[in-house]
PDB file of N, CA, C and O in Angstrom:
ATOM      1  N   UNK A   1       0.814  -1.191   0.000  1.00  0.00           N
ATOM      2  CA  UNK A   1       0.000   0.000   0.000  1.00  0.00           C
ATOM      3  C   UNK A   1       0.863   1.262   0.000  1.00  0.00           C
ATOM      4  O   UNK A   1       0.412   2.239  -0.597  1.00  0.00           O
ATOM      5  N   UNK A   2       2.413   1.380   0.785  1.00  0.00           N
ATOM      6  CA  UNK A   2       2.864   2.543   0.643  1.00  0.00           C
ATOM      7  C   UNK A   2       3.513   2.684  -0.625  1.00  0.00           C
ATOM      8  O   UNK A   2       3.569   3.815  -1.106  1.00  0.00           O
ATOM      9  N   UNK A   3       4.066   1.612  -1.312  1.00  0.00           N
ATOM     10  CA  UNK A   3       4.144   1.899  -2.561  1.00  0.00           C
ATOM     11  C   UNK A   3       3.630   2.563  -3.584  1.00  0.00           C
ATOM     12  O   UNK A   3       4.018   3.337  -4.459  1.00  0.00           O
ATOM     13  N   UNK A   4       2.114   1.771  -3.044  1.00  0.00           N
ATOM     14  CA  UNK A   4       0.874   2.835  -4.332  1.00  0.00           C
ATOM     15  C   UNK A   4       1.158   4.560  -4.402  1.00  0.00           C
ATOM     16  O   UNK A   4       1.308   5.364  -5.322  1.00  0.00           O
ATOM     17  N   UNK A   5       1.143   4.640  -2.972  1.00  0.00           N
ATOM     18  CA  UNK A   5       1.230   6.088  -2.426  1.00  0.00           C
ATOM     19  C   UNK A   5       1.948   6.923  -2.874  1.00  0.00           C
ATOM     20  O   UNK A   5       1.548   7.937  -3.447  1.00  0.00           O
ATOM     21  N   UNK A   6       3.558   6.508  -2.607  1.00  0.00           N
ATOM     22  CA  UNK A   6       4.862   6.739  -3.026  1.00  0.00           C
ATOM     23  C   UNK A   6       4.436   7.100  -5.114  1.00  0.00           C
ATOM     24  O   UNK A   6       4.518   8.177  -5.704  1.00  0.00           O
ATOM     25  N   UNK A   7       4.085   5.950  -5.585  1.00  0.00           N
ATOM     26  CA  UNK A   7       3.845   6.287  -7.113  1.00  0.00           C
ATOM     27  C   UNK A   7       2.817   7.434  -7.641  1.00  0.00           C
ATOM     28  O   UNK A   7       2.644   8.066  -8.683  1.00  0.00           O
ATOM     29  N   UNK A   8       2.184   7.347  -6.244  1.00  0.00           N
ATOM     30  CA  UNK A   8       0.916   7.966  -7.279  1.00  0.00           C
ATOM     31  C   UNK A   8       1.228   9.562  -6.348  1.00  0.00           C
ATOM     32  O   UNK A   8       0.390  10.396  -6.692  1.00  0.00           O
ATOM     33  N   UNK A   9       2.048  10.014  -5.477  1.00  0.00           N
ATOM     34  CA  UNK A   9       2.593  11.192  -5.346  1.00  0.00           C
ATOM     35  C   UNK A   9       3.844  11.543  -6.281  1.00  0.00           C
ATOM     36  O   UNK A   9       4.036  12.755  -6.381  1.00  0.00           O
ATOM     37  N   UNK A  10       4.624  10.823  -6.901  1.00  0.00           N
ATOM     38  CA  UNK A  10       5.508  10.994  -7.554  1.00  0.00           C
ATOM     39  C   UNK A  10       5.005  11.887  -9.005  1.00  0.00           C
ATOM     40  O   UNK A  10       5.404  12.890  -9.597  1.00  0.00           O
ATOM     41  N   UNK A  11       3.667  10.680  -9.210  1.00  0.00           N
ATOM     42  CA  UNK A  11       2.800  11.194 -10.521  1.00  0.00           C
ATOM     43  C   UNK A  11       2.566  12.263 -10.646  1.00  0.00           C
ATOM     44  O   UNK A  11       2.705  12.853 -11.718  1.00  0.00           O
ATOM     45  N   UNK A  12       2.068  12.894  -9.371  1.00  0.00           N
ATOM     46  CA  UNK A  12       1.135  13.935  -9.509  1.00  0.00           C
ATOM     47  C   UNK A  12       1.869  15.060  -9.242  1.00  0.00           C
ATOM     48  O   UNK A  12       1.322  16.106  -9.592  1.00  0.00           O
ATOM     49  N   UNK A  13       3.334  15.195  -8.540  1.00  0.00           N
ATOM     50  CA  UNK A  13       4.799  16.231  -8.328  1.00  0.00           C
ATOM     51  C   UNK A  13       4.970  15.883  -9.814  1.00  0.00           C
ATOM     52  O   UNK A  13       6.048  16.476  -9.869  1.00  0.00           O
ATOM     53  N   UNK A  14       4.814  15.416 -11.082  1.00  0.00           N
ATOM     54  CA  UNK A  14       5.532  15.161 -12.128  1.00  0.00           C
ATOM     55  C   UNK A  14       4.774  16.187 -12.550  1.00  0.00           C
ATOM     56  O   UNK A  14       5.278  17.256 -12.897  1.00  0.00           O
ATOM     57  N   UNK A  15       3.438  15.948 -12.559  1.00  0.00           N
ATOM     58  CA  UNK A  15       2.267  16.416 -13.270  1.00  0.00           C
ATOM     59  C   UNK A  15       2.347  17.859 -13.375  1.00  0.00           C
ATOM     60  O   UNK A  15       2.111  18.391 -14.460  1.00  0.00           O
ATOM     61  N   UNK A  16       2.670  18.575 -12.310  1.00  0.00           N
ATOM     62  CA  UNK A  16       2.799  19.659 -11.715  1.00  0.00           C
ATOM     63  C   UNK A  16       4.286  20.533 -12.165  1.00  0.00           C
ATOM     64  O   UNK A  16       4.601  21.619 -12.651  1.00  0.00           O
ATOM     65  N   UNK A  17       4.791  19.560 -11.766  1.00  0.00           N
ATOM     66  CA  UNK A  17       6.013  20.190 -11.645  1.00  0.00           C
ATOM     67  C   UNK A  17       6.962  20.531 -13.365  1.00  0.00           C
ATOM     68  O   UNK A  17       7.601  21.485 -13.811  1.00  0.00           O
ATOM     69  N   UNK A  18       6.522  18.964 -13.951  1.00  0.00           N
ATOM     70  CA  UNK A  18       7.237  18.840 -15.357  1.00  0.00           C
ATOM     71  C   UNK A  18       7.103  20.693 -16.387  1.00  0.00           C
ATOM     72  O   UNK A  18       8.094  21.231 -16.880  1.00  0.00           O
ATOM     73  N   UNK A  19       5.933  21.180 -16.444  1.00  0.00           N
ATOM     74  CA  UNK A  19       5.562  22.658 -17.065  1.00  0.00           C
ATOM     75  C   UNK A  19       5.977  23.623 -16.392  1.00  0.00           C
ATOM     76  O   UNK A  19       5.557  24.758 -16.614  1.00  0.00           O
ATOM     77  N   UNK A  20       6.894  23.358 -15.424  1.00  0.00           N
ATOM     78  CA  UNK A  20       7.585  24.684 -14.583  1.00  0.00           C
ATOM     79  C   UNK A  20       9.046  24.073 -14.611  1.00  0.00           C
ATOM     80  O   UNK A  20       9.949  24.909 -14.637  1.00  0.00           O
ATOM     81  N   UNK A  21       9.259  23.290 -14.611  1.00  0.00           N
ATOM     82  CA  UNK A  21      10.576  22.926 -14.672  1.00  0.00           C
ATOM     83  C   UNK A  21      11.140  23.131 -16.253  1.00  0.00           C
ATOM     84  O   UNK A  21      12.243  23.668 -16.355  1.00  0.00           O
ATOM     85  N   UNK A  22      10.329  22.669 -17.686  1.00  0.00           N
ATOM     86  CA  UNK A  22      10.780  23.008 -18.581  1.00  0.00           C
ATOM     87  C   UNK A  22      10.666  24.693 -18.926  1.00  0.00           C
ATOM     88  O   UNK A  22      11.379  25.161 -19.814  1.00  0.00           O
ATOM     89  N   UNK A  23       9.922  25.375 -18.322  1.00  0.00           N
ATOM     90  CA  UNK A  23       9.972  27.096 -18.594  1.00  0.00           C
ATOM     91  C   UNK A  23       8.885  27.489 -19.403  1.00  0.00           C
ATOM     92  O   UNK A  23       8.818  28.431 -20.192  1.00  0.00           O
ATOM     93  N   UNK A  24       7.717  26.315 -18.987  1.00  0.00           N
ATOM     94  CA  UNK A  24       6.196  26.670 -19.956  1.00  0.00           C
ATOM     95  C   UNK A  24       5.845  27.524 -18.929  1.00  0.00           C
ATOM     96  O   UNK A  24       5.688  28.735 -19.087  1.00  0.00           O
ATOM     97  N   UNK A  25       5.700  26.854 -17.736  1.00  0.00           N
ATOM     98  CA  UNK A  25       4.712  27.836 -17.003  1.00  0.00           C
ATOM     99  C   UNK A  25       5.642  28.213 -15.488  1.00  0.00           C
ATOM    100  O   UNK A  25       6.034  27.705 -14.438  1.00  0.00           O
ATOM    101  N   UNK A  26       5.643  29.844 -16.500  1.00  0.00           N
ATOM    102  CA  UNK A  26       6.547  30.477 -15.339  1.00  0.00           C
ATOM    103  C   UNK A  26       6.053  30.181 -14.060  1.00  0.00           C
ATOM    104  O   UNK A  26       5.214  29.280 -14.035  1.00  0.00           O
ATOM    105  N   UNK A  27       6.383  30.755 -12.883  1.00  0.00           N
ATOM    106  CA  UNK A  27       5.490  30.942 -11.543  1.00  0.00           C
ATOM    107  C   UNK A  27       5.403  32.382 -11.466  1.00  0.00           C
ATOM    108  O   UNK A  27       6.367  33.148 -11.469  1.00  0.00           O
ATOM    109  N   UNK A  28       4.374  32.646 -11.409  1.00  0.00           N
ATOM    110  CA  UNK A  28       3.689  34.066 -10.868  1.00  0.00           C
ATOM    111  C   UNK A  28       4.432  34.624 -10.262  1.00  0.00           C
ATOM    112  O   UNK A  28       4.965  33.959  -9.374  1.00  0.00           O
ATOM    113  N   UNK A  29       4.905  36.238 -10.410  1.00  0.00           N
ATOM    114  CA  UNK A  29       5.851  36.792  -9.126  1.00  0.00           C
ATOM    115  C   UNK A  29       4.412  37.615  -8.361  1.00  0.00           C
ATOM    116  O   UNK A  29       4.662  38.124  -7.268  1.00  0.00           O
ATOM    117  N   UNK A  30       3.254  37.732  -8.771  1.00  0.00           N
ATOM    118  CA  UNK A  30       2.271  38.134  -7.970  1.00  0.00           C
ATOM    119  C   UNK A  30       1.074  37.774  -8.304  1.00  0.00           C
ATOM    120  O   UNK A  30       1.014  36.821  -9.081  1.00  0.00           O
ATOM    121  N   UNK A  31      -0.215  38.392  -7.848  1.00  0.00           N
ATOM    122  CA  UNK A  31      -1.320  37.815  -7.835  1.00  0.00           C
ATOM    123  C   UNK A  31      -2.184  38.195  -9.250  1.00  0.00           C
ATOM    124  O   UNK A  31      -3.263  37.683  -9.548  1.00  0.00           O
ATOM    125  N   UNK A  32      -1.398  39.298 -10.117  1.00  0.00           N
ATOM    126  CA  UNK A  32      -2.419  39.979 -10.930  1.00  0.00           C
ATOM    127  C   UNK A  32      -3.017  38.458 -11.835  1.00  0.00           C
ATOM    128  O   UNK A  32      -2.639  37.287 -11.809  1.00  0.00           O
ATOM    129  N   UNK A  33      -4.027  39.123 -12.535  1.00  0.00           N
ATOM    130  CA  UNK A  33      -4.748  38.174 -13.083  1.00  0.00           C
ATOM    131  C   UNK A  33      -3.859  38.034 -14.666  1.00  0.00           C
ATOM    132  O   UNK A  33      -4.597  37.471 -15.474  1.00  0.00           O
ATOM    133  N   UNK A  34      -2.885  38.295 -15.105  1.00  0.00           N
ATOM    134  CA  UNK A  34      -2.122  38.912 -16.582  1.00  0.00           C
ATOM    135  C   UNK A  34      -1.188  37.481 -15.998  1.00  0.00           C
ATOM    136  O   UNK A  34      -1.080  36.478 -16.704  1.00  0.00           O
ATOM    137  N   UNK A  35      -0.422  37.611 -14.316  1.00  0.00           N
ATOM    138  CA  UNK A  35       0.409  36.211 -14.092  1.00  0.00           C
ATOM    139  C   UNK A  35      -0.057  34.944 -13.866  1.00  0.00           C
ATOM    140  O   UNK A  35       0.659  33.988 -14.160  1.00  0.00           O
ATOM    141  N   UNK A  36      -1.162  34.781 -13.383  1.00  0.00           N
ATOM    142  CA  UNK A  36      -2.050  33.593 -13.679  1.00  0.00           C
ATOM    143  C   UNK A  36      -2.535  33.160 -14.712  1.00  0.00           C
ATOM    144  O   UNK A  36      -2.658  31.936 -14.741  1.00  0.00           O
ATOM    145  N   UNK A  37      -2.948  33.858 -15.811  1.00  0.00           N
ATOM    146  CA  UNK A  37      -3.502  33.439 -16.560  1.00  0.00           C
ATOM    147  C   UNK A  37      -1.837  33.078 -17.658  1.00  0.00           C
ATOM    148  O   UNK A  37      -1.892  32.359 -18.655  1.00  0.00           O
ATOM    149  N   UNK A  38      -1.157  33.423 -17.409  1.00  0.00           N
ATOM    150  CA  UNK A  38      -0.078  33.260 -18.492  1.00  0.00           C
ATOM    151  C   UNK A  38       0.545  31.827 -17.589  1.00  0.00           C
ATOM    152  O   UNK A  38       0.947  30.916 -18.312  1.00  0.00           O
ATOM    153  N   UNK A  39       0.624  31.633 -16.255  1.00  0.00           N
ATOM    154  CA  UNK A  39       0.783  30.368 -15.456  1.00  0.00           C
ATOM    155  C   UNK A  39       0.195  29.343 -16.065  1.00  0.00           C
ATOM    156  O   UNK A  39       0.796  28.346 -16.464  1.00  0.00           O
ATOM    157  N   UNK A  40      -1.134  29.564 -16.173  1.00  0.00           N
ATOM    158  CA  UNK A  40      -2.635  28.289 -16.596  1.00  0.00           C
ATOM    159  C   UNK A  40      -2.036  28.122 -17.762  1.00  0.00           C
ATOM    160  O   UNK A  40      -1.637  27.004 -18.089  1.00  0.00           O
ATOM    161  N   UNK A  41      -1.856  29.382 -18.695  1.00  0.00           N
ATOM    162  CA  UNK A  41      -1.700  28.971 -20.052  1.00  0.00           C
ATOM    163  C   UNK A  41      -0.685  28.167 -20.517  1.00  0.00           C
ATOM    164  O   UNK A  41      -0.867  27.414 -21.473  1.00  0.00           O
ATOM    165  N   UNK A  42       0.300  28.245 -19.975  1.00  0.00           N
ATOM    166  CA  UNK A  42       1.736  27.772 -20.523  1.00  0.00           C
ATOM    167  C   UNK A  42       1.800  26.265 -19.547  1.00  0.00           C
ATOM    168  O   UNK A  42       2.770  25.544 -19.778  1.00  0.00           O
ATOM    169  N   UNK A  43       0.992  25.884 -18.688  1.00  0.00           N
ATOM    170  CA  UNK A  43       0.388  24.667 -17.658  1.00  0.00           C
ATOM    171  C   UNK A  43      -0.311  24.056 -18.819  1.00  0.00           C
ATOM    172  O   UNK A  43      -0.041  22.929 -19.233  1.00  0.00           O
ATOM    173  N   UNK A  44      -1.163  24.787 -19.301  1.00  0.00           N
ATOM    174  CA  UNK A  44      -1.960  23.877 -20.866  1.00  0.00           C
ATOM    175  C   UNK A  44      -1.759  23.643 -21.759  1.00  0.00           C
ATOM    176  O   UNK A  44      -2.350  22.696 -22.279  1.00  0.00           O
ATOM    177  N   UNK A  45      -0.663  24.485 -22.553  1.00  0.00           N
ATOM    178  CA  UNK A  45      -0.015  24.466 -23.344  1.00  0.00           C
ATOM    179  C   UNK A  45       1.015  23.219 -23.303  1.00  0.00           C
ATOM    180  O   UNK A  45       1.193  22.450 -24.247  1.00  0.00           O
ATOM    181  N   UNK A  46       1.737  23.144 -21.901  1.00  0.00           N
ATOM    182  CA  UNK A  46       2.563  22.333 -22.362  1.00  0.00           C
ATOM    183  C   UNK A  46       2.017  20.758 -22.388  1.00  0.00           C
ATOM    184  O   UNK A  46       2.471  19.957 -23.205  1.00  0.00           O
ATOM    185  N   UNK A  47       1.024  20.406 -21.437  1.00  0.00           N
ATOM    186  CA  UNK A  47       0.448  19.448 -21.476  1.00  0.00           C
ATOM    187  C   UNK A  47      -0.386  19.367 -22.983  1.00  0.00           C
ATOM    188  O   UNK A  47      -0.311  18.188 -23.329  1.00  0.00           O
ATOM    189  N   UNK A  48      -0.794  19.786 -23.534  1.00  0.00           N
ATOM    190  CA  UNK A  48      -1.391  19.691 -24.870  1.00  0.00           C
ATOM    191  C   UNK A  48      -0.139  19.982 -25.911  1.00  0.00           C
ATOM    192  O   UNK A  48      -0.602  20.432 -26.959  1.00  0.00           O
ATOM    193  N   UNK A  49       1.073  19.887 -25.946  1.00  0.00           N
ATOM    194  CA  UNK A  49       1.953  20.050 -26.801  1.00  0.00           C
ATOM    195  C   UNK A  49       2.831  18.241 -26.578  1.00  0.00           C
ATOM    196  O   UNK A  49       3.434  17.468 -27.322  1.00  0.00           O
ATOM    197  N   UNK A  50       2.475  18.264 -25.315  1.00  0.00           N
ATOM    198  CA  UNK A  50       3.191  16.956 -25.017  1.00  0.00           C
ATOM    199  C   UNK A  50       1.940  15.694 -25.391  1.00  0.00           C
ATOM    200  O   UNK A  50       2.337  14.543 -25.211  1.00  0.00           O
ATOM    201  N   UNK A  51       0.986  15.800 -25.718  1.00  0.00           N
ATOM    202  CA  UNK A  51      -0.354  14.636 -25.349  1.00  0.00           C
ATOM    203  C   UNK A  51      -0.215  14.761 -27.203  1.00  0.00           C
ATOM    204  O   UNK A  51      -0.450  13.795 -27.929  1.00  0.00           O
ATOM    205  N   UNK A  52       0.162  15.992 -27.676  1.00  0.00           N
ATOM    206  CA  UNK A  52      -0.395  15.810 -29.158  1.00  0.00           C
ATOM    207  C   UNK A  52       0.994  14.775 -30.130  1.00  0.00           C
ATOM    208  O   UNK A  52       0.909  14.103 -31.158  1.00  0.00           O
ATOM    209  N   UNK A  53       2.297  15.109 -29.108  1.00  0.00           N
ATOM    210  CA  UNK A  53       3.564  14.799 -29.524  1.00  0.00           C
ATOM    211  C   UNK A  53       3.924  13.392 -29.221  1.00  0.00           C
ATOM    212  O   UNK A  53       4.897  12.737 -29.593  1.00  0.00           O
ATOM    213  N   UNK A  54       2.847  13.051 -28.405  1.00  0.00           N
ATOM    214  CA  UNK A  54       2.846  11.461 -27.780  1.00  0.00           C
ATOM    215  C   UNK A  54       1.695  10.755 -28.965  1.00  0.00           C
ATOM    216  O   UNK A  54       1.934   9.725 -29.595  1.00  0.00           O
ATOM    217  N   UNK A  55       0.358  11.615 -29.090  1.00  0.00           N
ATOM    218  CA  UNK A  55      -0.405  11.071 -29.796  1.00  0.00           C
ATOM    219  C   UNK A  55      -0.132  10.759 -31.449  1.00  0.00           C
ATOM    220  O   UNK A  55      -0.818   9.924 -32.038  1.00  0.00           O
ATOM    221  N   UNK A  56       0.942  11.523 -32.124  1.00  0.00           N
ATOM    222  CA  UNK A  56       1.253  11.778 -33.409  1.00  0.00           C
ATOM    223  C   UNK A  56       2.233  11.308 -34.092  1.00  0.00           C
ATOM    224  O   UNK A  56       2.382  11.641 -35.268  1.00  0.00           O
TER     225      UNK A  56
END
């Protein structure tokens, strides 16, 4: 059972982390709505650049 755990937190630090670590999705230096939305975007972007590059 801690195994499952261990994998399926690893997954989800990947999930997260992989679009900030390559330089899609900056991190916000504040709250305006111009740094979030460019956060989300480049968070979606890279996941839909990677799903289309896996799918193709």
């Amino acid at each position: 059972m801690r195994i499952v755990t261990i994998i399926i937190l690893v997954v989800v630090a990947l999930f997260f982390l992989l679009p900030i670590i390559s330089g899609n999705a900056p991190l916000p230096e504040d709250i305006s709505a111009s740094e979030i939305g460019g956060f989300i975007g480049g968070f979606a972007r890279y996941w839909i650049d990677a799903l289309r590059s896996a799918f193709s």
